[in-house]
VOLOVEX-886326 format. One record per residue: x, y, z of N, C-alpha, C in turn. Coordinates in steps of 0.1 Angstrom, whole numbers, padded with zeros to 4 digits, always signed. Atoms other than C-alpha are relative to their C-alpha. Example, Ala and Ser with C-alpha at 12.3 -4.5 7.8 and 13.67 -1.06 7.14 Angstrom:
# VOLOVEX-886326
+0009-0012+0000+0123-0045+0078+0009+0012+0000/-0009-0011+0000+0137-0011+0071-0008+0011+0008/
//
This chain:
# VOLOVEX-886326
-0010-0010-0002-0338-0249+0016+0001+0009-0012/+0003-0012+0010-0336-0215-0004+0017+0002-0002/-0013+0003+0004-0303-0217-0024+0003+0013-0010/+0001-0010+0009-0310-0184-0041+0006+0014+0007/-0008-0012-0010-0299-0148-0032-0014+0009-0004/+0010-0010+0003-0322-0118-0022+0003+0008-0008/+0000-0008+0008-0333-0093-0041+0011+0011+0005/-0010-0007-0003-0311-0069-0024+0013-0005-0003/-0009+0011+0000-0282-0095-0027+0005+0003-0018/+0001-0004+0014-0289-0090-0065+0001+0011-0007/-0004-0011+0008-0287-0058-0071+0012+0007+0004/-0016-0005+0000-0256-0051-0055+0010-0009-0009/-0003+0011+0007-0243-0082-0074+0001+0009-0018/-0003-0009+0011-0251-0058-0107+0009+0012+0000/-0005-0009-0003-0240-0028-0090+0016-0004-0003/-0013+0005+0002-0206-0047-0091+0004+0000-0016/-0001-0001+0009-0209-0057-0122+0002+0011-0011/-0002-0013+0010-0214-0022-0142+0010+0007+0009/-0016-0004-0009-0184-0014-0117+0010-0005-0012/-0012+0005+0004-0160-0035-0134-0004+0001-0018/-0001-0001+0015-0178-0030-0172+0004+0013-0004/-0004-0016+0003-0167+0010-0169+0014-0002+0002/-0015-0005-0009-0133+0007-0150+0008-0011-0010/-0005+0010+0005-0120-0028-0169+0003+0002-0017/-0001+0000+0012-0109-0022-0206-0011-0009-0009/+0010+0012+0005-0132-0037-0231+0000-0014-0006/-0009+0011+0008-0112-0063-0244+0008-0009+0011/-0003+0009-0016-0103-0076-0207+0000-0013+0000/+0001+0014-0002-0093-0112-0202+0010+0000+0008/-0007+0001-0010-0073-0109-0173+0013-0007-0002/-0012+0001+0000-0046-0129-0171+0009+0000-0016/-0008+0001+0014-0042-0129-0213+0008+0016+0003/-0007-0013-0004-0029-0090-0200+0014-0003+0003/-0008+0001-0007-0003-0104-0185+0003+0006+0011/-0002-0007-0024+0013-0092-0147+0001+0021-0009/-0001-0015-0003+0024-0056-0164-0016+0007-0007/+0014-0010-0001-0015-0051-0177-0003+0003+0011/+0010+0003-0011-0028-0058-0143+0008+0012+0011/-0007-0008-0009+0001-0037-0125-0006+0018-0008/+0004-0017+0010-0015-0005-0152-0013+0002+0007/+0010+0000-0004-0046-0013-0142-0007-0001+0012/+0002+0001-0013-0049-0026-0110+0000+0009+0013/+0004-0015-0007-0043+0007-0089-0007+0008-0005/+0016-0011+0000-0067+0027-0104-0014-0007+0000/+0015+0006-0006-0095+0000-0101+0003+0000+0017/+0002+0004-0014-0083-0006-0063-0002+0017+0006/+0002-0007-0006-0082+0034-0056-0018-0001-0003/+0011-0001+0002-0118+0036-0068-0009-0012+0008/+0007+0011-0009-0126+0007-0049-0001+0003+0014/-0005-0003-0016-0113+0019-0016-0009+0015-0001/+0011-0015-0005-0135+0054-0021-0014-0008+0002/+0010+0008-0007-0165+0029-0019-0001-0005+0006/-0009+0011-0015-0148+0011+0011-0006-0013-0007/+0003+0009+0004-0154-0017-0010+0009-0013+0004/-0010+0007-0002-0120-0033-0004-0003-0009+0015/+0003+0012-0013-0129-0049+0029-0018+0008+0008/+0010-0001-0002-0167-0041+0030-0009-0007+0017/+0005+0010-0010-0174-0070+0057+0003+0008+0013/-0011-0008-0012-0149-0049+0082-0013+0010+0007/+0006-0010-0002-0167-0030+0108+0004+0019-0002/+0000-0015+0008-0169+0008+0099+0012+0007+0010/-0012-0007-0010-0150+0018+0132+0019-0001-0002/-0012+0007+0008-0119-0001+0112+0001+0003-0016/-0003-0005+0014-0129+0017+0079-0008-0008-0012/+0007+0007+0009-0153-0011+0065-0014+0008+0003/+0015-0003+0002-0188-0009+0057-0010-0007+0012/+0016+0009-0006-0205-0034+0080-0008-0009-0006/+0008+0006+0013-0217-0050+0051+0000-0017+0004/-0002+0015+0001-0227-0090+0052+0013-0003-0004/-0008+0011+0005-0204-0118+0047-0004-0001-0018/+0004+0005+0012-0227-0124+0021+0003+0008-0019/-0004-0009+0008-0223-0095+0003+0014+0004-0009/-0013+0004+0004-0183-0097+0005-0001-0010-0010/-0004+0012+0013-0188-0130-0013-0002+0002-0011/+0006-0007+0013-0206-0114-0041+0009+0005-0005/-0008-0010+0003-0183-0088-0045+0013-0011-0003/-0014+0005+0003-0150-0114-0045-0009-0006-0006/+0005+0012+0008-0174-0138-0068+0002+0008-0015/-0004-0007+0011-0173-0111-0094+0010+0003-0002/-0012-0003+0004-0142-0097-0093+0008-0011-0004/-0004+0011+0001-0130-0132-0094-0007-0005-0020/+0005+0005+0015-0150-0140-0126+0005+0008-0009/-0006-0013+0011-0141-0108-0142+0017+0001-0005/-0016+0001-0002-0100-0115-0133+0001+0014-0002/-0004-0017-0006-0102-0078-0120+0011+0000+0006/-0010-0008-0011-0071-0068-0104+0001+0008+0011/-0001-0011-0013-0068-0044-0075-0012-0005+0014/+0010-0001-0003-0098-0058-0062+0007-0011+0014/-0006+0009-0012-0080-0086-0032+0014+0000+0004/-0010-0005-0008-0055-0080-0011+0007-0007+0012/+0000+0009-0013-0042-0102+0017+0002+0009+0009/-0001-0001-0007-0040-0076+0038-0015+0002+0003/+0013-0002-0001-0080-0071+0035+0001-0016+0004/+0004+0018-0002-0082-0114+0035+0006-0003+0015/-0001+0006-0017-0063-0121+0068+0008+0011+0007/-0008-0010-0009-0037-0096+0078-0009+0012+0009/+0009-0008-0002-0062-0068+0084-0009-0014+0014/+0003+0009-0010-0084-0099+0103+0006-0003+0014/-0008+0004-0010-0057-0112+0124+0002+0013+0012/+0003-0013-0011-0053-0075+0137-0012+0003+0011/+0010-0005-0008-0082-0066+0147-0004-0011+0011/+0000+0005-0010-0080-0098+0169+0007-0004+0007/-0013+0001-0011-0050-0098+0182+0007+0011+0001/-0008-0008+0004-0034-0066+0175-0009+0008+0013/-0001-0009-0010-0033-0040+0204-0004+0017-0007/+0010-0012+0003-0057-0005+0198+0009+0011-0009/-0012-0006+0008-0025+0012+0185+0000-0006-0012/-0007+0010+0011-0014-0013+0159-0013+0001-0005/+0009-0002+0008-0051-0013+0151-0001+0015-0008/+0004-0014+0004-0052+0024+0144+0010+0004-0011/-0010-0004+0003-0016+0022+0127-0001-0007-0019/+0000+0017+0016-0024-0011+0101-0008+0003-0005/+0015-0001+0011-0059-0006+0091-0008+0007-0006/+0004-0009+0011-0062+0024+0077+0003-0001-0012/-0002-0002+0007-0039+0023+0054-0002-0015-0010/+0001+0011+0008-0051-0017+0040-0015+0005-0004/+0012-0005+0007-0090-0002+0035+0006+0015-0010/+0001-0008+0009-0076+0025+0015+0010-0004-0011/-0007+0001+0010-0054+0007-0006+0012+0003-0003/-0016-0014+0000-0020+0030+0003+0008-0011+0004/-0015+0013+0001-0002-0003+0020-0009-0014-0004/+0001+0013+0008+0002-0035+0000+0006-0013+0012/-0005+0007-0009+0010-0060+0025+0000-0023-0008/-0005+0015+0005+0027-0100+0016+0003-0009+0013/+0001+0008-0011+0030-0129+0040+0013-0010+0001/-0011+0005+0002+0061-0139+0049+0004-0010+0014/+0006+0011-0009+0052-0176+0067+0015-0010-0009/-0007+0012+0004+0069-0204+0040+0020+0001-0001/-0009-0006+0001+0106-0209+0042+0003-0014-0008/-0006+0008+0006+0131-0235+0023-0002-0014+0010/+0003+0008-0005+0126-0258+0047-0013-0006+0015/+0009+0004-0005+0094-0253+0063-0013+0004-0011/+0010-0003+0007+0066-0251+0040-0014-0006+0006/+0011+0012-0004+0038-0279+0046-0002+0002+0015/-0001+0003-0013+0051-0282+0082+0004+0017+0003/-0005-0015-0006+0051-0242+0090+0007+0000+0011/-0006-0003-0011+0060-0247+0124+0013-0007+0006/-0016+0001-0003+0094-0260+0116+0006+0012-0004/-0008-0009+0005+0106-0227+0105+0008+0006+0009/-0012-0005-0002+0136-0211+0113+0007+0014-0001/-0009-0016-0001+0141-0173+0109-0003+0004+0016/+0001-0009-0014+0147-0156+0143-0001+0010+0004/+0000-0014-0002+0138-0131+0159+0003+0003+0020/-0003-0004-0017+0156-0116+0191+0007+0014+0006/+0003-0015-0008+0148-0090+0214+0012+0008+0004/-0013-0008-0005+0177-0066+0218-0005+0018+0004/+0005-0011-0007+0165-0035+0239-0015+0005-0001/+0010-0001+0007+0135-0021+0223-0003-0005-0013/+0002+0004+0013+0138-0034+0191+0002-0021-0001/-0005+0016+0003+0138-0071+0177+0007+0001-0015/-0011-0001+0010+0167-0082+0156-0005-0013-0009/+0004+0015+0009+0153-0107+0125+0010-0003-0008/-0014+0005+0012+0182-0129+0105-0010-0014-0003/+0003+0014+0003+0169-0157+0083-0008+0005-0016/+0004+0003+0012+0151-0166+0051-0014-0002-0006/+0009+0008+0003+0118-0167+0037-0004-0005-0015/+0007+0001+0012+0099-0179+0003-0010-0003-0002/+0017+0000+0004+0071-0181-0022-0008+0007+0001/+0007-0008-0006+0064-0150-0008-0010+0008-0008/+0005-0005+0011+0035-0135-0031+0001+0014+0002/+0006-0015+0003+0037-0100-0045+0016+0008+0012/-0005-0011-0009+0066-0091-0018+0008+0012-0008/-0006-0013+0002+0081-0072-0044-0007+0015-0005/+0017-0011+0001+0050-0050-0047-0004+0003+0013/+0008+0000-0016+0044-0053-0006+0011+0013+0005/-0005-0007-0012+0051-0021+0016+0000-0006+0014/-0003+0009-0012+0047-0045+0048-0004-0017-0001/+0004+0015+0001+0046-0080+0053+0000-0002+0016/+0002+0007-0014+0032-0103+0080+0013-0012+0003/-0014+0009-0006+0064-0122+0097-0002-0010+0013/+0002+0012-0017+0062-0155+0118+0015-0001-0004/-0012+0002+0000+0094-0158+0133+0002-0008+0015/-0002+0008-0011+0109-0182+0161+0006+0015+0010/-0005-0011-0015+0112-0160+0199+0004-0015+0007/-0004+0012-0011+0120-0194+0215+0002-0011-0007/-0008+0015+0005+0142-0221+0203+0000-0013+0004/+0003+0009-0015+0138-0239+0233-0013-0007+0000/+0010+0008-0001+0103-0245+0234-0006-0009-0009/-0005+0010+0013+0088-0270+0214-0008+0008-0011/+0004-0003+0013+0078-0259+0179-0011+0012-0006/+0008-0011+0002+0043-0248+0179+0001+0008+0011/+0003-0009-0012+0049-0230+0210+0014+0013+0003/-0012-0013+0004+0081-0205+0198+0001+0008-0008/-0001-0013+0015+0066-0181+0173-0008+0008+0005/+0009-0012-0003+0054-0150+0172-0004+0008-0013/+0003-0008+0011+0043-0125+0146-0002+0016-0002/-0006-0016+0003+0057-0090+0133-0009+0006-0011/-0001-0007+0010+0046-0065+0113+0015+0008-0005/-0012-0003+0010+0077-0055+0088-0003+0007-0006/+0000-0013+0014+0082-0024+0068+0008-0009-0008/-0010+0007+0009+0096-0040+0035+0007+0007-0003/-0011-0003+0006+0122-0015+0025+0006+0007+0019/-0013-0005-0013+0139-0014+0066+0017-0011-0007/-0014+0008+0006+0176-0023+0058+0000-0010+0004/-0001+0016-0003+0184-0060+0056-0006-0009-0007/+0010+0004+0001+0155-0065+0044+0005-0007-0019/+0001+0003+0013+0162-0083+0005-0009-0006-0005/+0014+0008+0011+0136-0092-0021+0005-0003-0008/-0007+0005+0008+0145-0113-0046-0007-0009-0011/+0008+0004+0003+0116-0121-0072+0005-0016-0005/+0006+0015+0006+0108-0157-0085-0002-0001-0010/+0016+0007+0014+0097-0171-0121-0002-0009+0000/+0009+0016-0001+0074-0198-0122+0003-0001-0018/-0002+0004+0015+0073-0222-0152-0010+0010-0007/+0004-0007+0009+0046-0196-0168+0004+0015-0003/-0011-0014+0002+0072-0169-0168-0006+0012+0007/+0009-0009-0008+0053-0146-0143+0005-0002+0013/-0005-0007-0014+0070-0133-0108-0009+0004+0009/+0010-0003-0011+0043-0137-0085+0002+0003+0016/-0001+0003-0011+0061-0146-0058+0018+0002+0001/-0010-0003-0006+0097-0140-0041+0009-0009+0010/-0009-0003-0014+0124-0150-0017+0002+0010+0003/-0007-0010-0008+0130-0125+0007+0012-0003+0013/-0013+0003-0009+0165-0124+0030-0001+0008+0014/-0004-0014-0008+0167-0107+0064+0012-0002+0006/-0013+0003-0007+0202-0100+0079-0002+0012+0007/-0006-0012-0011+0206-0080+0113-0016+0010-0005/+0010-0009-0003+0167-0063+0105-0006+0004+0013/+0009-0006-0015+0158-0044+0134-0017+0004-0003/+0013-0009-0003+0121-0036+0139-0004+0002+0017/+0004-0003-0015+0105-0020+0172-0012-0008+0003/+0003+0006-0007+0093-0039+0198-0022+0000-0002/+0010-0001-0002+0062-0021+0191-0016-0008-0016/+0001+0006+0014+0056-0045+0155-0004-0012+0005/+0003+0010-0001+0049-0072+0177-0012-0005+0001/+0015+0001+0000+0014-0086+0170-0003-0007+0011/+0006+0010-0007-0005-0105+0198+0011-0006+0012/-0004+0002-0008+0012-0124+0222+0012-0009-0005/-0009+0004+0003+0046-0135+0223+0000-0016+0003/+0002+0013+0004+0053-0172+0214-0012-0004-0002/+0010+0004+0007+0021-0175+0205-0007-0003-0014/+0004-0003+0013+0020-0168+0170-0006-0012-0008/+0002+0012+0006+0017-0203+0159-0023+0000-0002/+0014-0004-0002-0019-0199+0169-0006+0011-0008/+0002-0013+0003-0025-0167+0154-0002+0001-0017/-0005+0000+0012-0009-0179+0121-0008-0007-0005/+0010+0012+0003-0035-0208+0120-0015+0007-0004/+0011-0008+0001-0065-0185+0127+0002+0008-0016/-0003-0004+0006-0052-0162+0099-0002-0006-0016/+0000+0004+0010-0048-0189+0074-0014-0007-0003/+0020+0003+0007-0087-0199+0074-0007+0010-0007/+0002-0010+0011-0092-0167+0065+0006-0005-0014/-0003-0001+0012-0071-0169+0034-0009-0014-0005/+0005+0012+0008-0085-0208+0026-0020+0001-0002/+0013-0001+0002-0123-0195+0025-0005+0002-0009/+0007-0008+0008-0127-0175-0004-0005-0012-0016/+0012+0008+0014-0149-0184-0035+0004+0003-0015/-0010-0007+0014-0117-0171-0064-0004-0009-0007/-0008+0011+0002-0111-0209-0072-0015-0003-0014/+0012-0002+0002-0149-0212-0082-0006+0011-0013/+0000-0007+0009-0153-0182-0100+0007+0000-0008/-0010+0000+0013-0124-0179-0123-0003-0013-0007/+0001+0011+0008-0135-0217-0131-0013+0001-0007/+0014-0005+0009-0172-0205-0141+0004+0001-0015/+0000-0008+0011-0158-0181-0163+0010-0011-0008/-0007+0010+0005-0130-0208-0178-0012-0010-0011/+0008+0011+0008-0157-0236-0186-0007+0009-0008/+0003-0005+0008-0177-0212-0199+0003+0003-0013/-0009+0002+0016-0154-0205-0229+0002-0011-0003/-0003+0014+0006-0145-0238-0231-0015-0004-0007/+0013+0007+0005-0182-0245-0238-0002+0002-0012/+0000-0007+0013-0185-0215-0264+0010-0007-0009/-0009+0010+0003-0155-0230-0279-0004-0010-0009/+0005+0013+0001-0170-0266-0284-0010+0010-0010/+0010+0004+0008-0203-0255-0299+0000+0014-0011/-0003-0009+0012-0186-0227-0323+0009-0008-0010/-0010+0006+0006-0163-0253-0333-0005-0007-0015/+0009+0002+0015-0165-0261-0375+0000-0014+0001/-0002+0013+0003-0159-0296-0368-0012-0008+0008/+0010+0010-0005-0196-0312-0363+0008-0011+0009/-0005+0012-0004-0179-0346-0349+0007+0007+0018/-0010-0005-0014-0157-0324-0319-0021+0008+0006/+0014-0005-0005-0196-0306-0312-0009-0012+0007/+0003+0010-0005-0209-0339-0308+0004-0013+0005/-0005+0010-0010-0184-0357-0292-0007-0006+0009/+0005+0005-0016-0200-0376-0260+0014+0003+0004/-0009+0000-0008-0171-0375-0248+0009+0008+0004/-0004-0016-0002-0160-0342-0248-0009+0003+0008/+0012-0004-0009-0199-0335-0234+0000-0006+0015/+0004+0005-0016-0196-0358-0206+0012+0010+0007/-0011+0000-0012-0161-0346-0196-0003+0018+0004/+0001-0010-0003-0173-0310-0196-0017-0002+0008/+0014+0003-0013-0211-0318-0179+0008-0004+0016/-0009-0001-0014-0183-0332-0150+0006+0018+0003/-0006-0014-0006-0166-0298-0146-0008+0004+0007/+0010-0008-0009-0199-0282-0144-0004-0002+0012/+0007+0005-0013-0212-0304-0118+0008+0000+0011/-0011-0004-0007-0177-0301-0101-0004+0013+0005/+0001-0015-0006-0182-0264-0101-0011+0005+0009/+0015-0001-0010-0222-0264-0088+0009-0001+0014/-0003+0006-0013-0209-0286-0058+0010+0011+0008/-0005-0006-0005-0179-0267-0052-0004+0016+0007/+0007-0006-0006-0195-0235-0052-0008+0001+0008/+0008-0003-0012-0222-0239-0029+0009-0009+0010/-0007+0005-0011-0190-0255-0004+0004+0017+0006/-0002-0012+0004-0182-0220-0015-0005+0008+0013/+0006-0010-0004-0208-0202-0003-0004-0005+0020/-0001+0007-0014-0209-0223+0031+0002+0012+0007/-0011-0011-0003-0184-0201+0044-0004+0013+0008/+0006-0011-0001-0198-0167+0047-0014-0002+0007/+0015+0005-0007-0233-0184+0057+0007+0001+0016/-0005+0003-0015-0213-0195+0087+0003+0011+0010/-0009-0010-0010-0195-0161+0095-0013+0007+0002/+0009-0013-0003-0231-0144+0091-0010-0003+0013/+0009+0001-0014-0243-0166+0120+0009-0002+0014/-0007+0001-0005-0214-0157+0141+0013-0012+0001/-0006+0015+0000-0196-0194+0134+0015+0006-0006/-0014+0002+0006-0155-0197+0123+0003-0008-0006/+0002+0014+0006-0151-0218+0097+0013-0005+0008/-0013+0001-0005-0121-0240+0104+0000-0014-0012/-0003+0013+0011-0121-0278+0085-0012+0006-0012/+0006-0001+0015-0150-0264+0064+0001+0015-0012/-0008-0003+0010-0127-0240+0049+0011-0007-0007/-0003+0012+0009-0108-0264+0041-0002-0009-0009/+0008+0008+0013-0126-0285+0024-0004+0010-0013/+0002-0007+0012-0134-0255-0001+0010+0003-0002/-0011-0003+0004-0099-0250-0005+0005-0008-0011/-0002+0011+0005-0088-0285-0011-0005-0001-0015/+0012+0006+0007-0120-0289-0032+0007+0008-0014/-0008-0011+0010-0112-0256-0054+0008-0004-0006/-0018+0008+0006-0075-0264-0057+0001-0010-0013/+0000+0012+0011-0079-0297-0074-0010+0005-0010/+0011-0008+0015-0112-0283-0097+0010+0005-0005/-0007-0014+0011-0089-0256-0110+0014-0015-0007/-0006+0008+0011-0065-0285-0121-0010-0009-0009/+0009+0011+0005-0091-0310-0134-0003+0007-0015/+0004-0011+0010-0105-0280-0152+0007+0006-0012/-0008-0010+0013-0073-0263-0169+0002-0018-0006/-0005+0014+0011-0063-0304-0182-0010+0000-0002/+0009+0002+0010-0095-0308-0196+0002+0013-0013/+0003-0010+0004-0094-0273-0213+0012-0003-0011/-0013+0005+0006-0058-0282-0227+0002-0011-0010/+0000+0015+0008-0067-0319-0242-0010+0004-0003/+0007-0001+0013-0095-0304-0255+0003+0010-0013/-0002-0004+0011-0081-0280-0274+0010-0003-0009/-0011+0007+0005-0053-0302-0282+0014+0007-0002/-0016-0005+0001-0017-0292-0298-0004+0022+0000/+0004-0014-0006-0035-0252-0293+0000+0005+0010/+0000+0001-0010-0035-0256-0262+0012+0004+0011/-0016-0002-0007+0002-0253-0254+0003+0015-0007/-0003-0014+0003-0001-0217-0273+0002+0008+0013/+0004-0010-0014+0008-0187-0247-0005+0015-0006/+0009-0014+0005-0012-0157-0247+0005+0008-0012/-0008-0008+0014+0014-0139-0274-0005-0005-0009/+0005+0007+0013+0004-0163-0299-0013+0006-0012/+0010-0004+0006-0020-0151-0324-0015-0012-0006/+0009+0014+0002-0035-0187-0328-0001-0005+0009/+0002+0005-0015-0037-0192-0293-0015+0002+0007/+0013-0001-0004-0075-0199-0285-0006+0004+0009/+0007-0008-0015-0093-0177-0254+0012+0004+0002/-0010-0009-0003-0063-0155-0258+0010-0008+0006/-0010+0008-0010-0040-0184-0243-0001+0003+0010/+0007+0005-0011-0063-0189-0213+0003-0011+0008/-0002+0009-0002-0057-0221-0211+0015-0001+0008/-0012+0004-0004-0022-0224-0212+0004+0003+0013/-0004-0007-0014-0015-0200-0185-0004-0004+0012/+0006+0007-0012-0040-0218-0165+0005-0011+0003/-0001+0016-0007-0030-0251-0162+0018+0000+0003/-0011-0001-0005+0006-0240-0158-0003+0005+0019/+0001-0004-0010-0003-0222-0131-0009-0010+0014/+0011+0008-0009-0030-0246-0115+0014-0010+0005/-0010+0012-0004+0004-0273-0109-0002+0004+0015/-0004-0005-0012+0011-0250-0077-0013+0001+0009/+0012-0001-0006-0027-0247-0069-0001-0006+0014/+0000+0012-0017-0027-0282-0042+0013+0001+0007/-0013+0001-0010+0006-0271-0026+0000+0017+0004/+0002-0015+0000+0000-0228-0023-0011+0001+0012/+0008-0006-0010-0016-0216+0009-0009-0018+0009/+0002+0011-0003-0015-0255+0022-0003-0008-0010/+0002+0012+0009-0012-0289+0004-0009-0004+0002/+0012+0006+0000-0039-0309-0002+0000-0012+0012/-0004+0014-0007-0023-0334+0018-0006+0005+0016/+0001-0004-0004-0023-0313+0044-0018+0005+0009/+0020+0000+0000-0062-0300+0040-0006-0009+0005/+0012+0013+0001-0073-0340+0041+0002+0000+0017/-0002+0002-0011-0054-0341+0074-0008+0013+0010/+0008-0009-0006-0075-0310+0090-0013-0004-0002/+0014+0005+0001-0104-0322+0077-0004-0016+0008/+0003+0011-0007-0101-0357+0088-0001+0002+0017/-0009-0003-0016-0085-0347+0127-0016+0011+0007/+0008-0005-0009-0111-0318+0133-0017-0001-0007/+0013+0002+0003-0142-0324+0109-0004-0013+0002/-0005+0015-0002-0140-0362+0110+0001-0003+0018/-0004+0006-0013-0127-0362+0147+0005-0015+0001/-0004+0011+0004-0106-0392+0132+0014+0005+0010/-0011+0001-0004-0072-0400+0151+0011+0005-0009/-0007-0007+0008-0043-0381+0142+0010-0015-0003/
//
C-alpha cells in the first residue's frame, strides 16, 4: 500500500505553504497571538483565501468551490492547521455549507453559499444547550409556526465564535409531542434579528471562544427552514461527521511535539537530553501521532471514492481529542514549574505554547461530542455491538 502523496499532491502542499510564509507575520505562533492577533489577522488571510476559492475548495464549482479532491482539502486544512493560521476554517465551509447543499432547497442554496465561499458570512452552530449537550436530542428551544414566520424562545451554549457569527445553524424542537429524535428541525438565523442575545463565555485560559446565546419571541421566515420539518435530528447527525473528520487535531500536535523535541535536545542540562524517560515518553506521542494521522487521512480517501464516513470519523475524533491531551500533559511535566507560564510571560518557553494548550485540551473529549459518546458510535455502528 502507497502511503505517500503525488507529485501533484506535493506541490500544491508547497503552494500552501509559501501562502501562509507571505500572508502570516514572521514571528507567528498562533495561539501565543492571542484571540485579538488572530481577529487582525484572520480576515485578511481568509479574504485572500476566498479569491483562490480556497475556503471550501472540495465544493463543487456550481456552489463557488473548485472541484478539487478530498485529498487536496486535507492538505490545505493539514497546513493551515500546523501553521495555527486563522481565517483559514470556518464551520460554515466544514458542515453548514455541506448540510445545505443536501438538504437545503435551490433558493436557500443560492442564498447561503455564496456568501460562506467568499468569506462575507461567518456562521456558529447553535445545537448544545444547558441541559442537552451529550444527549442533543433532549434539547429544548422551540420553535413555532405562527403564519409565515417561526417564533424561537429558548436557550443555547458553548456556542463557538457566535459573537463573531452573522448566521447560525439552529436545531430547534417543532414537535413536543413526538418522541425526541423525531421533533427537530433546523433554521437558518440571522444573528443580529431582535431577541436574538449573545453573551460571550471565558474558559479557564481566559479566551471567549464560545457563548451563550438567548432567544426571546425571535421571529424568522418560514423560508429559514432547512430540509424537512421534524426531521432535523437526522440532518444534525449527518452535519456533525462532517465537523468530526478533519485532520486540525493531528497537525497542530506535529507542530507541538516538534518544539517539545527542539526543546529537549537544546536543553543545557546533558542529563534532561538523555533522559530515557523523557525519550520514551516523547517516541509515544510520536507514534500516537503517525497512527492518528493516517486515521486522519482515512477520511477524505473515503469521500474520494464516493463513501460517508460515519463511525470512522469518529474514531479520528475520539483518537485526536485524547492525543491533544496526552500531548499538552507531557509537554507541561516536561517542562516542569515553566510550564504553567502563559504566553505574556517572558520566561515562558515556545512562547507559552504549552500552557494554553493543555488548558484548552481539558474541553477537547467533551467539544463537538464526548468521548464517551464517540466509543458508543463506534461500538453500535462500526462494531455492530448491542446498544
Amino acid at each position: 500500500m502507497d502511503f505517500t502523496f503525488s507529485d501533484e499532491e506535493e506541490k500544491f502542499r508547497e503552494e500552501v505553504r509559501e501562502f501562509l510564509r507571505q500572508e502570516l507575520p514572521a514571528d507567528w505562533d498562533g495561539g501565543a497571538y492571542g484571540e485579538e492577533g488572530a481577529e487582525e489577522v484572520g480576515p485578511r488571510i481568509t479574504k485572500k483565501l476566498a479569491e483562490r476559492k480556497w475556503l471550501a475548495m472540495a465544493w463543487p464549482k456550481e456552489y463557488g468551490g473548485l472541484g478539487a479532491p478530498h485529498m487536496r482539502q486535507l492538505i490545505y486544512n493539514e497546513e493551515m492547521s500546523y501553521n495555527a493560521a486563522p481565517g483559514g476554517y470556518s464551520m460554515g465551509v466544514a458542515w453548514v455549507g455541506p448540510a445545505v447543499m443536501l438538504y437545503g432547497s435551490e433558493d436557500q442554496k443560492q442564498r447561503f453559499l455564496p456568501g460562506i465561499t467568499s468569506g462575507e458570512d461567518v456562521w456558529c452552530t447553535l445545537y448544545s444547550e444547558p441541559e442537552a449537550g451529550s444527549d442533543l436530542a433532549a434539547l429544548q428551544t422551540r420553535a413555532v409556526q405562527d403564519g409565515d414566520d417561526f417564533v424561537i424562545n429558548g436557550q443555547k451554549i458553548w456556542t463557538s465564535g457566535a459573537q463573531r457569527s452573522d448566521w447560525g445553524w439552529l436545531a430547534a424542537r417543532t414537535d413536543p409531542e413526538a418522541p425526541k429524535h423525531k421533533g427537530i428541525t433546523t433554521f437558518a438565523v440571522k444573528m443580529d434579528t431582535p431577541g436574538v442575545t449573545v453573551r460571550p463565555l471565558v474558559n479557564m485560559a481566559g479566551q471567549s471562544g464560545f457563548s451563550e446565546v438567548f432567544f426571546e419571541n425571535v421571529r424568522i421566515p418560514k423560508d429559514n427552514l432547512v430540509g424537512e420539518l421534524n426531521r432535523g435530528w437526522y440532518q444534525v447527525a449527518v452535519a456533525l461527521d462532517f465537523e468530526r473528520s478533519g485532520i486540525q487535531a493531528y497537525a497542530g500536535g506535529r507542530r507541538t511535539l516538534e518544539r517539545l523535541v527542539e526543546f529537549v535536545q537544546e536543553h543545557p542540562d546533558e542529563t534532561v537530553r538523555r533522559n530515557p524517560a523523557i525519550r520514551n515518553r516523547l517516541a509515544d506521542r510520536a507514534i500516537e501521532l503517525a497512527a492518528g494521522t493516517n486515521i486522519a487521512y482515512r477520511i477524505p480517501w473515503m469521500q474520494s471514492k464516493g463513501l460517508i464516513p460515519n463511525y470512522e470519523a469518529s474514531i479520528s475524533k475520539l483518537y485526536g481529542s485524547e492525543f491533544s491531551q496526552r500531548l499538552a500533559l507531557t509537554g507541561v511535566q516536561l517542562l516542569g514549574m515553566y510550564g504553567g507560564l502563559e504566553p505574556e510571560s517572558k520566561w515562558a518557553p515556545m512562547k507559552g505554547r504549552l500552557e494554553r494548550s493543555y488548558l484548552q485540551a481539558v474541553s477537547s473529549t467533551i467539544a463537538a461530542g464526548t468521548s464517551e459518546v464517540q466509543r458508543g458510535i463506534i461500538a453500535t455502528r462500526g462494531l455492530g455491538l448491542p446498544r
